[in-house]
C-alpha positions as CSV (number, residue, x, y, z in Angstrom):
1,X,47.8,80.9,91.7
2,X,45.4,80.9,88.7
3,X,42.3,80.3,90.6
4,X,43.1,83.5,93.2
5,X,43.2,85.2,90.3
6,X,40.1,84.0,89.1
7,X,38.8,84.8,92.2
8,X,40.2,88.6,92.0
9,X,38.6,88.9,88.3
10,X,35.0,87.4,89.9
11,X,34.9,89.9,93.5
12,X,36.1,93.0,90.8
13,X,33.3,92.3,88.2
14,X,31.1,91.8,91.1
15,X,32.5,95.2,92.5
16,X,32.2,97.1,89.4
17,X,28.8,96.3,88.5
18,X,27.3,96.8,92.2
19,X,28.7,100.3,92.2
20,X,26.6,101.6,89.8
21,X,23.7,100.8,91.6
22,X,24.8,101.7,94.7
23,X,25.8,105.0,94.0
24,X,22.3,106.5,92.6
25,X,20.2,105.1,95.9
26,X,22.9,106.4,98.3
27,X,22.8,110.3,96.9
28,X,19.3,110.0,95.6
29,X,17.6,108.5,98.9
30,X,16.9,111.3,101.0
31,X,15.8,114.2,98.8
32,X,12.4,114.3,96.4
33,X,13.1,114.4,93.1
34,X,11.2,116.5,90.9
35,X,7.8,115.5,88.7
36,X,9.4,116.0,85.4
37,X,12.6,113.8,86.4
38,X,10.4,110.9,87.5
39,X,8.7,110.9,84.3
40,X,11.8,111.0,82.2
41,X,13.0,108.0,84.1
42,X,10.5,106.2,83.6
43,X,10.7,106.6,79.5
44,X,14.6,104.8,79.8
45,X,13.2,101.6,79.5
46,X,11.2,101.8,76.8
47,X,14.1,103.4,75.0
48,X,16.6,101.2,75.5
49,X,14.6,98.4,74.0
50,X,13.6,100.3,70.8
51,X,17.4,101.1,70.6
52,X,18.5,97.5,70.6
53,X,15.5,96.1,68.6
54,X,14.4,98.5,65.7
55,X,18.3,97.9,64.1
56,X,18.0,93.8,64.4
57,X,14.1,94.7,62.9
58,X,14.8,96.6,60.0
59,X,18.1,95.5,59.2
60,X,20.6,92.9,57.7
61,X,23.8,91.7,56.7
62,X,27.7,92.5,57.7
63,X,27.0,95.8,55.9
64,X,23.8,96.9,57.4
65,X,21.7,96.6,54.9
66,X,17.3,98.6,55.5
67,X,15.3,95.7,54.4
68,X,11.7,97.2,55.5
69,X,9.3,93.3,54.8
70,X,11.6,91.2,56.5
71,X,9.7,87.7,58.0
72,X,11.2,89.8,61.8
73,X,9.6,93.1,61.0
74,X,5.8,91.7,59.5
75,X,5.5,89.9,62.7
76,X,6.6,92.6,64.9
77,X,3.6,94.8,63.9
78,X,0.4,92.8,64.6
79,X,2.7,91.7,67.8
80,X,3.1,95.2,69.1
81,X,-0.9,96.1,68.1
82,X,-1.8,92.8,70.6
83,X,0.5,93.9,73.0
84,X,-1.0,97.6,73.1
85,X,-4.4,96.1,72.6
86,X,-4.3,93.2,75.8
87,X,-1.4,94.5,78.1
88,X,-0.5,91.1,78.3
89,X,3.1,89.8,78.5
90,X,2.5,86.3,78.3
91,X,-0.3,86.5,75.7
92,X,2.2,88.7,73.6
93,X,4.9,86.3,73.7
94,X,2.6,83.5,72.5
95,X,1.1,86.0,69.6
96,X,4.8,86.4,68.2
97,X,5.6,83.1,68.9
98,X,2.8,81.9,67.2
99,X,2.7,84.5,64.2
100,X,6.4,83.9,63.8
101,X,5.8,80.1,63.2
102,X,2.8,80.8,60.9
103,X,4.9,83.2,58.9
104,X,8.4,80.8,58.2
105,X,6.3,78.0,57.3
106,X,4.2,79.9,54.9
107,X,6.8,81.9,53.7
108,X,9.8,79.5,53.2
């Protein structure tokens, strides 16, 4: 009996995250959505990944505690400048990669 259940819990996760995307492409398919609307969609992304890393960037501790020269934060700026400067995903990755290595066996 366990593993229907299992079974239940995997189809409803399954369910419950597919709806979600379902639902926007079945309203949304046959009408033109406006200029302004397309834009502000395409600025979620960006957002969402500022939200989630600017507080692990900037901050520390149980207590959140604004440590602005943390070893995370120096090697997020010149990583960000590459990334502006190239476009480059891959070359970014290596840059923080890299930098971050440089840094902790400088620093520490």
């Amino acid at each position: 009996m366990i593993e229907r259940e299992y079974l239940y819990i995997v189809f409803g996760m399954g369910f419950v995250t597919y709806i979600p995307r379902l639902l926007p492409v079945y309203f949304l398919s046959g009408r033109t959505l406006p200029g302004w609307f397309i834009e502000w969609l395409d600025l979620i992304p960006a957002a969402v990944l500022s939200a989630l890393l600017l507080p692990e960037l900037v901050t520390t501790g149980t207590p959140r505690l604004f440590i602005p020269y943390r070893l995370d934060m120096i090697v997020a700026v010149p990583t960000l400048l590459f990334a502006i400067k190239t476009k480059s995903l891959g070359g970014t990755v290596v840059t923080g990669m890299g930098l971050y290595w440089l840094l902790d066996i400088i620093f520490i």
